[in-house]
C-alpha positions in Angstrom: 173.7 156.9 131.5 174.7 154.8 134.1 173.6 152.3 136.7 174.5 151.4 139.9 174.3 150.4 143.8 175.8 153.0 146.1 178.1 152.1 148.9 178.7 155.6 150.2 177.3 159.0 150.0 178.6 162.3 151.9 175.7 164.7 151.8 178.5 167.3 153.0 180.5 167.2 150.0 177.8 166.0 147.6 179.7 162.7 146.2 178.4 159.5 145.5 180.2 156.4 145.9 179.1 153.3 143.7 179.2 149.9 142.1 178.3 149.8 138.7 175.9 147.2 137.2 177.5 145.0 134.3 174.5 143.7 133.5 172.8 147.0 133.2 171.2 145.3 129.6 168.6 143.1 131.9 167.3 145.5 134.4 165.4 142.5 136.2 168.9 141.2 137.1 171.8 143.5 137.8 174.9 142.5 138.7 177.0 144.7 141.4 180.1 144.1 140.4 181.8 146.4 137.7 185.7 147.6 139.9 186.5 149.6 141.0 183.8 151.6 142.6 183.5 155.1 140.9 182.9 158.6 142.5 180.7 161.3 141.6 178.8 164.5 142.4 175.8 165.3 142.6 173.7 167.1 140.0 173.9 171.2 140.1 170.5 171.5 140.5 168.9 170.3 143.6 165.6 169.6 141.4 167.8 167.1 139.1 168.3 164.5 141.8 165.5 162.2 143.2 165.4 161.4 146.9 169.6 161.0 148.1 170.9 157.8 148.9 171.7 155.7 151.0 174.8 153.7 151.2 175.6 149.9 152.1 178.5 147.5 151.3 176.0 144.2 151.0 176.0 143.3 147.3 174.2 140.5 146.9 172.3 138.0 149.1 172.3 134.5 147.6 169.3 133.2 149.4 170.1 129.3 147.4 173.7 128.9 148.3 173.8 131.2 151.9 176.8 133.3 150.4 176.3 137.1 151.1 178.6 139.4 148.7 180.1 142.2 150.3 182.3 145.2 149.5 185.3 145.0 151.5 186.6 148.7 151.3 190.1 147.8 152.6 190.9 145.6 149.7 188.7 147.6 147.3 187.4 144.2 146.3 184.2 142.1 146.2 183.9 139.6 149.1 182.0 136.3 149.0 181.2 135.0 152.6 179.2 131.8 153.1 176.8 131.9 156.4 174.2 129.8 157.9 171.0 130.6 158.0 169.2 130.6 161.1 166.0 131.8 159.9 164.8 132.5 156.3 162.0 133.9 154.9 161.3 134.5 151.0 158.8 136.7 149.4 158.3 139.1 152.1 157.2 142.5 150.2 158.7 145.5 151.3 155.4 146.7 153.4 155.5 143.7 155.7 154.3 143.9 159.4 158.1 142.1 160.0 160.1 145.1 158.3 157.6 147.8 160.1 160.2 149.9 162.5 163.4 147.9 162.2 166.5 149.2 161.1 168.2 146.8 159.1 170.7 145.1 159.5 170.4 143.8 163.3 173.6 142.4 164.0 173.7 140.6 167.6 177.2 140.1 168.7 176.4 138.3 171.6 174.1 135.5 169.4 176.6 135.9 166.9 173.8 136.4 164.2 173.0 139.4 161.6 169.4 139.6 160.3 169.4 141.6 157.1 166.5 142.3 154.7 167.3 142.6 150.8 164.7 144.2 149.0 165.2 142.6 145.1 165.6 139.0 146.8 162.4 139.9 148.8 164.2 137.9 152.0 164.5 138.2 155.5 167.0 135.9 157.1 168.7 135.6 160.0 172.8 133.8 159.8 175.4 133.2 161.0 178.8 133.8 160.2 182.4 133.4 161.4 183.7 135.6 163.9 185.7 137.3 161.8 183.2 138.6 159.4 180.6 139.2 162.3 183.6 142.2 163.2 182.6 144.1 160.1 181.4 147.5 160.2 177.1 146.9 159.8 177.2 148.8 157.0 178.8 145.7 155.2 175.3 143.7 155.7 172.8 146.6 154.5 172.0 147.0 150.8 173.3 150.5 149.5 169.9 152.3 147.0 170.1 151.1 143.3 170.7 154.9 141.1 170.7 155.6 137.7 172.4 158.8 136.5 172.9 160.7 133.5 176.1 162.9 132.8 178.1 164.3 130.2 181.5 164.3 132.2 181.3 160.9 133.8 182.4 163.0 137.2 179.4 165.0 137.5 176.0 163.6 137.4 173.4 166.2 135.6 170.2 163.9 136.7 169.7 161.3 139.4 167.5 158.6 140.7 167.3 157.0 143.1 165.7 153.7 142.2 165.2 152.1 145.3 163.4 155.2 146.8 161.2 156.3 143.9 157.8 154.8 143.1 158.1 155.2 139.3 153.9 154.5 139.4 153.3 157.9 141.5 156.1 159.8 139.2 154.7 162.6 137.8 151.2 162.8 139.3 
């Protein structure tokens, strides 16, 4: 079994990009991090794989010290960018009036400001960053779905769920 937070997925060709969690022994707390990203299909069986996911490069949002970890996929590395906030809110659950019919994240070019919402952190905040990372794709600011897969060949995934998408308290009713 493994554990991870997907940064790409190509419905087309039925392969799943992700980060692997290295802290996959406290599930309260993963850690994004394990490199470098890993590939793999999709189970077989259509009825083997949960709803699919989506992809995002934004890793971790560190609410405390305004650094937002991203995957840069040019350097195949882990990116740690400092912003300031602009607006923050904390402990806004994922059914909040605030989420209802936005697609996160907003980045505004012309206020220079990205607005992202990450689900474990249960934050909304508005930042700023330098111009340079305000360039990047808006993929790099949305949180890719947490999956959890089992395989026998570590290429080919023979179950998958998606986490993020799957209320584990209506499973099997």
């Amino acid at each position: 079994m493994n554990e991870g937070q997907v940064i790409a997925y190509d419905r087309e060709k039925g392969l799943v990009t992700l980060i692997s969690d290295s802290n996959y022994r406290e599930p309260g707390g993963p850690k994004f991090d394990v490199l470098p990203p890993i590939t793999i299909r999709v189970p077989e069986k259509a009825s083997e794989m949960g709803p699919a996911p989506a992809g995002g490069r934004l890793m971790r949002l560190d609410t405390r010290n305004c650094q937002a970890v991203v995957f840069d996929s040019a350097a195949q590395d882990l990116k740690t960018i400092g912003y300031s906030p602009v607006e923050q809110h904390l402990k806004v659950a994922g059914d909040d009036g605030r989420l209802r019919g936005v697609a996160f994240p907003v980045v505004d070019r012309q206020r220079k400001t990205v607005t992202v919402y990450a689900r474990r952190e249960q934050a909304l905040v508005t930042f700023t960053v330098p111009d340079e990372f305000l360039a990047l794709p808006e993929d790099s600011w949305r949180e890719g779905d947490e999956i959890r897969y089992y395989y026998k060949d570590p290429g080919q995934a023979l179950r998958l769920m998606n986490v993020t998408r799957t209320e584990i308290g209506k499973a099997g009713k």
